[in-house]
C-alpha positions, -999 to 999 in steps of 0.1 A, spaced: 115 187 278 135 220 270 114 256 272 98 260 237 122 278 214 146 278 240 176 253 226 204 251 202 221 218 197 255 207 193 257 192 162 290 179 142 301 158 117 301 123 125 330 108 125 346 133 152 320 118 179 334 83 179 347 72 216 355 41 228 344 45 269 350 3 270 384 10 267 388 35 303 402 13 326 378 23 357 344 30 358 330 50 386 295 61 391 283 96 410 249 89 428 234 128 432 210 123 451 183 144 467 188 140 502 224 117 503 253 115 473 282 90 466 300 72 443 313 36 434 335 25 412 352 -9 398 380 -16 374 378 -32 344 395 -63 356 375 -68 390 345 -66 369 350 -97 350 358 -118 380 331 -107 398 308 -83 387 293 -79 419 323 -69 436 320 -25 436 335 -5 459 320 23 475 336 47 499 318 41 533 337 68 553 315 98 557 318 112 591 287 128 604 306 149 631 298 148 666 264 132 658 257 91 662 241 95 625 256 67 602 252 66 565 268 47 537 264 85 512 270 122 527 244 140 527 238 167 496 243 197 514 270 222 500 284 254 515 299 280 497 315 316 510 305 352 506 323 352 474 300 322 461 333 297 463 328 264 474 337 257 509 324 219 515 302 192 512 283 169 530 285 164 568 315 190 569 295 218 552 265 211 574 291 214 606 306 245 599 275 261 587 262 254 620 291 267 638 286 298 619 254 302 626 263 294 664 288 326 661 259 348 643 286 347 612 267 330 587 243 358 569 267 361 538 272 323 531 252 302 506 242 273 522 221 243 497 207 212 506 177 191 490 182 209 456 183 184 433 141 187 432 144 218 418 147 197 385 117 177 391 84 184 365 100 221 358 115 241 326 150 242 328 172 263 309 211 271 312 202 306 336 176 285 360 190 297 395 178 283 431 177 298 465 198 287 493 179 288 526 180 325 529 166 330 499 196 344 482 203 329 445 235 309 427 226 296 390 218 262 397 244 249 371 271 263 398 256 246 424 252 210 405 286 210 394 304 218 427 288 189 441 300 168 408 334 180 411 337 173 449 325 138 448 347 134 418 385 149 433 373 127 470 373 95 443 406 109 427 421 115 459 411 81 476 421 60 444 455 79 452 461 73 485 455 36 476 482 40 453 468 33 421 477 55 389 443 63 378 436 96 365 404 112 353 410 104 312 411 69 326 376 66 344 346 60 323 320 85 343 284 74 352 257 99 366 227 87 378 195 103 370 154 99 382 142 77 347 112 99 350 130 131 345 130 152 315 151 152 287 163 186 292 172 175 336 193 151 322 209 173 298 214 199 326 232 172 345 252 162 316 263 201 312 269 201 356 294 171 351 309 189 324 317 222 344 329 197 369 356 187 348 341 151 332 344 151 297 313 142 276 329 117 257 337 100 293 304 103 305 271 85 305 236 91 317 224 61 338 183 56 350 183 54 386 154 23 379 169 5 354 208 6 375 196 -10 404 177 -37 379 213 -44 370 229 -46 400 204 -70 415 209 -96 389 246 -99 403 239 -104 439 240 -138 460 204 -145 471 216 -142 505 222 -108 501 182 -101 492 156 -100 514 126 -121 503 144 -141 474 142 -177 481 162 -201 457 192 -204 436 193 -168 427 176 -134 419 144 -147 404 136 -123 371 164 -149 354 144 -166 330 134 -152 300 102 -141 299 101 -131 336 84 -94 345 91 -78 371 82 -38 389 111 -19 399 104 7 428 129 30 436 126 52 461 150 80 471 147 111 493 131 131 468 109 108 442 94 71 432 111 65 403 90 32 389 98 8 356 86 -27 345 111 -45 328 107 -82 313 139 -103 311 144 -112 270 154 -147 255 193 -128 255 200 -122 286 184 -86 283 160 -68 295 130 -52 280 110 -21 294 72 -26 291 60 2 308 72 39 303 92 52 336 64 70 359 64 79 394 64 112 414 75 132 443 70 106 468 99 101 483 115 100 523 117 140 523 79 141 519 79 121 556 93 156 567 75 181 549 48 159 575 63 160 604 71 199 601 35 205 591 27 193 627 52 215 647 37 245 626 -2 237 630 7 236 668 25 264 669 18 288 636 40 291 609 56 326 617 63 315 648 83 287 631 98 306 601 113 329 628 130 302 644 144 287 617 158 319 608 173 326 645 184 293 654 200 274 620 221 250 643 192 241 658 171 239 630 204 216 612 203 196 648 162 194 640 160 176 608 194 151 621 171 138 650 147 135 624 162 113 603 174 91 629 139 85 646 123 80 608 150 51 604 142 36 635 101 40 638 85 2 626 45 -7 623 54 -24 658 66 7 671 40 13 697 32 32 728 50 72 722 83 81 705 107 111 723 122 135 696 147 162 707 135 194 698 155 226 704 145 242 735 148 277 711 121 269 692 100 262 726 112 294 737 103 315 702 71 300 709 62 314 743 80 348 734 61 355 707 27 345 716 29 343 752 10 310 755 20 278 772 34 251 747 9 223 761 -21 251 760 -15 253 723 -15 212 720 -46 213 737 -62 233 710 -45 215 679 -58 182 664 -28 168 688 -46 170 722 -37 141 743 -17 129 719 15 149 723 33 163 755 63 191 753 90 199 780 123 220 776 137 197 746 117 165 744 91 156 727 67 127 731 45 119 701 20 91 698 38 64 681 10 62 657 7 98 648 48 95 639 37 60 620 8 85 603 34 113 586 44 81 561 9 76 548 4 103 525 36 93 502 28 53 512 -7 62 497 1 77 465 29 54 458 5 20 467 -20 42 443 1 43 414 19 5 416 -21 -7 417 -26 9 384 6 6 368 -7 -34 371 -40 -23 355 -21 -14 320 -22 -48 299 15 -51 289 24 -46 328 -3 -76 339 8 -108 352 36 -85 368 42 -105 405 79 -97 416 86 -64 431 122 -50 436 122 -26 462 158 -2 459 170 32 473 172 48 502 133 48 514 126 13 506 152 5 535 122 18 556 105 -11 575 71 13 570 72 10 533 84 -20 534 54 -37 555 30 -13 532 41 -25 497 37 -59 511 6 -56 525 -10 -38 492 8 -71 472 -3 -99 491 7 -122 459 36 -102 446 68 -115 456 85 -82 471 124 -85 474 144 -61 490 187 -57 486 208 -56 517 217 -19 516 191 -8 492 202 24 491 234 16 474 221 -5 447 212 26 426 246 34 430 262 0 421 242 -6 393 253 25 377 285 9 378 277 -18 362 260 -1 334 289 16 330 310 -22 318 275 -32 301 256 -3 288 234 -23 265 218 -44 293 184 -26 280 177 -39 250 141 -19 245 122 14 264 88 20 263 92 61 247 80 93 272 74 114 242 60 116 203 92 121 190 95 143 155 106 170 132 85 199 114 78 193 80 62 218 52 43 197 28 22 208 -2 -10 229 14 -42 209 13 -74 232 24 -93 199 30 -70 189 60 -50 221 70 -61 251 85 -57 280 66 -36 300 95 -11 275 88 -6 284 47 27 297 38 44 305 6 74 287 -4 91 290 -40 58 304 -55 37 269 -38 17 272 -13 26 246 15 19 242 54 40 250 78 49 236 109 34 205 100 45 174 133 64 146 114 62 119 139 95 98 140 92 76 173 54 78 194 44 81 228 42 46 244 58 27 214 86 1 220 118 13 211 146 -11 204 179 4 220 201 17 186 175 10 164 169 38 138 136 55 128 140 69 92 126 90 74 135 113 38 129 147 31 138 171 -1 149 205 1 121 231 -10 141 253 -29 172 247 -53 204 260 -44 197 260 -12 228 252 8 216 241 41 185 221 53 175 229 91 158 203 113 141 214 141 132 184 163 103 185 187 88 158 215 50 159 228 35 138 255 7 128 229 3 103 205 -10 125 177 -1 161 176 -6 177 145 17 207 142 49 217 161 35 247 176 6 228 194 6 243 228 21 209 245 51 204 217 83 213 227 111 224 208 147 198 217 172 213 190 182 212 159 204 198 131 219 219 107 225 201 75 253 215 50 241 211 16 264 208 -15 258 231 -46 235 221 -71 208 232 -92 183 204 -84 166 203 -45 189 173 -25 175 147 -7 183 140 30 175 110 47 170 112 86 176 88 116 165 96 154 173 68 176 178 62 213 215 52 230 229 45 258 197 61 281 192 97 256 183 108 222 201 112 189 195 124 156 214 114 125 211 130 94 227 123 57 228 145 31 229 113 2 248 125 -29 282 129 -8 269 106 17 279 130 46 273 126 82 259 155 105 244 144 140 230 160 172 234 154 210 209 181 221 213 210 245 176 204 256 178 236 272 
């Protein structure tokens, strides 16, 4: 949700909103993720012969390093003059080489950003350090990685000689289902800066995408689905969706419907348990061996070593298995070995001795050699919490009876969460796509062609406008008594449109009417406001949040006018309709949220 007071909504009439995306010719999705980015795409045409059938470009080059990877890696360089430089392997090369030549003090250099979205207030100034600590506004940032993976899709679709331009491409962005309303709208804004039109543009839930896609693929493609096909196809079928990225566990419960739909019983919930949190583990090791200033000032010596650092790292975190047994050998950079004994004058293996990692851990020049158990032991925090919340998501009564489990993103291609999922759902069926980390990506495509795949969502938020009716001492407090055309009435009453929790068909409208207080009054504001509870009271409660507003223009007339209000969820975000009746006029709002 948007920082209270902190929004102003695009509203306009109606009728100039209408866009037709099913009629773009291509539909390509952008999959910004927190730790690797793509994109896919299909045309219209290939996606009725086979809907599975999305192409993806698989052509990163990870330089001189044996790292492979279907999505480049979200890391973005830009110059002294904060102008984008590159993205992706190439950015993480030259920075490097920079670095290498001492050159590379004045250049921003991002990677693993997209968190700074995650549970926080976002508003159009939010900025985020680079690893320096210097600042861009994030909305620079977000966007030059939009507009980079969206001119490599121009240029590849060129070189293949097809005439596609961007007016013809229906865009898809992909976003956590557990973020805010106001991330998403930041993202919306990112794509816009990047040149992607809003009315080419949709917001797809990472979740509910990969749902999609796996309803397309042969069973042969899936690991752990026996049988004819994907089994959530009859109706009546639940089934968990775990998705789990670099960053977060992104979790949903959807139920197949009698139409071929899908329904979502439980509201998306997860958190910031995803592959990068295997990391933050594995670093917290180096550092209680040897001190955390010793480290900081190595990372801020050595960056090409510290880049080389986290590469070996991901490689050995691909590779490590719950048979992986006897001790693992990770290069480390002899500098930080060095920075080590410089600054403290101690022996490496001394200060091993004295950590919780005696015996278990040797350290020459640049290797390594870790008890394959303590490497197995860095997943088990983020394993914990996300076994944790899967065990009580099946403890809520409409998620009960849940026993398939579809397992998508980049982490769940990890045999360790793989083996732990399984193990903490002995009778849950837990399928697994070939390539999970693409199927986010995919999906989004095919969300794109069929938007309305999701025919219900279980709502984050209470959902309302504020309201001033007639002031009644018995039931409202007396801090709350205004004056309004000589009555008294109380202000900033919650009129609750769509609650927490409550199923929510997809396009179905929640309405409501409401009278001007004054006559001749020749506009009617609507301030619209979400809370996480059922039952807030008044729009200033601490935990309401102010989303935007519509601005209703009223014609003149001596009596008070009646408009009649509609709020109803799209595609994946809110809208708000309102009519002002006697001329039967239109006005509606896609909010800032920020």
């Amino acid at each position: 949700m948007a920082t209270k007071g902190g929004s102003t909504s695009t509203q306009v009439v109606c009728n100039s909103l209408d866009t037709n995306k099913k009629d773009l010719m291509l539909v390509a999705a952008i999959d910004f993720g927190t730790t690797f980015s793509g994109y896919a795409f299909q045309f219209k045409h290939e996606y009725q012969v086979d809907p599975s059938k999305v192409s993806t470009n698989q052509n990163w080059v990870a330089g001189s390093r044996q790292l492979i990877s279907l999505k480049a890696p979200t890391i973005i360089l830009f110059d002294e003059q904060k102008k984008f430089h590159s993205f992706g392997y190439v950015a993480e090369d030259t920075y490097s080489e920079l670095a290498m030549d001492d050159e590379h003090h004045k250049w921003y250099f991002f990677k693993r950003f997209k968190m700074r979205l995650h549970e926080k207030k976002i508003n159009r100034k939010i900025e985020i350090e680079d690893d320096k600590g210097r600042k861009m506004l994030a909305s620079e940032v977000f966007g030059a990685v939009i507009e980079y993976l969206k001119d490599h899709l121009l240029d590849l679709l060129k070189k293949r000689g097809t005439e596609v331009e961007n007016k013809d491409i229906h865009w898809v962005l992909t976003v956590p289902a557990i973020w805010t309303d106001s991330a998403k709208q930041f993202m919306r804004e990112s794509a816009n800066k990047a040149g992607i039109d809003g009315a080419q543009l949709s917001i797809a839930l990472e979740p509910e995408a990969a749902s999609l896609f796996c309803q397309m693929i042969p069973t042969d493609k899936i690991k752990g689905s026996e049988g004819a096909k994907f089994a959530v196809a009859s109706p009546g079928t639940k089934y968990m969706v775990i998705d789990l990225g670099g960053g977060t566990a992104d979790i949903t419960v959807h139920q197949r419907q009698d139409d071929g739909g899908l329904r979502e019983l439980h509201k998306a919930s997860g958190g910031a348990w995803g592959g990068t949190k295997v990391d933050e583990e594995f670093f917290g090791m180096i550092i209680r061996i040897i001190g955390g200033p010793v480290f900081t000032k190595f990372i801020d010596e050595n960056k090409a070593d510290h880049l080389d650092m986290q590469r070996e790292l991901e490689t050995k975190k691909r590779s490590i298995t719950p048979k992986t047994n006897g001790k693992i050998t990770i290069k480390i950079p002899v500098a930080l070995l060095q920075t080590f004994e410089t600054e403290s004058g101690e022996d490496v293996m001394e200060a091993i001795d004295g950590s919780p990692y005696a015996g278990k851990i040797t350290w020459k020049g640049d290797k390594m050699r870790i008890d394959a158990q303590i490497f197995k032991d860095f997943f088990k925090p983020c394993i914990d919490k996300i076994v944790e919340h899967i065990n009580n998501l099946l403890k809520s009564p409409e998620v009960q009876g849940t026993n398939i489990f579809l397992m998508v993103g980049g982490f769940s291609e990890s045999e360790m969460i793989q083996d732990a999922i399984m193990t903490a759902l002995p009778r849950g069926k837990v399928i697994i796509p070939a390539e999970s980390g693409l199927t986010v990506l995919k999906g989004a495509v095919i969300f794109g062609h069929r938007p309305i795949a999701i025919t219900s969502r279980k709502s984050k938020y209470t959902y309302g406008i504020n309201i001033s009716p007639p002031f009644d001492p018995t039931i409202h407090p007396e801090d709350h008594r205004v004056s309004v055309g000589g009555m008294d009435r109380c202000r900033d009453v919650f009129k609750k449109y769509i609650l927490e929790g409550e199923t929510v068909r997809v396009g179905e409208a929640k309405s409501g009417k409401h009278v001007t207080l004054k006559s001749n009054q020749r506009e009617m504001l609507l301030k619209v406001y979400a809370c996480p509870r059922q039952d807030p009271l008044f729009v200033d409660d601490q935990d309401a949040e102010y989303l935007g507003k519509v601005v209703v223009n009223l014609p003149e007339s001596a009596e008070r006018v009646r408009v009649e209000v509609k709020m109803m969820f799209g595609e994946t975000e809110l809208t708000v309709e309102a009519i002002e009746m006697s001329q039967l006029t239109k006005y509606r709002a896609f909010f800032d949220f920020l």
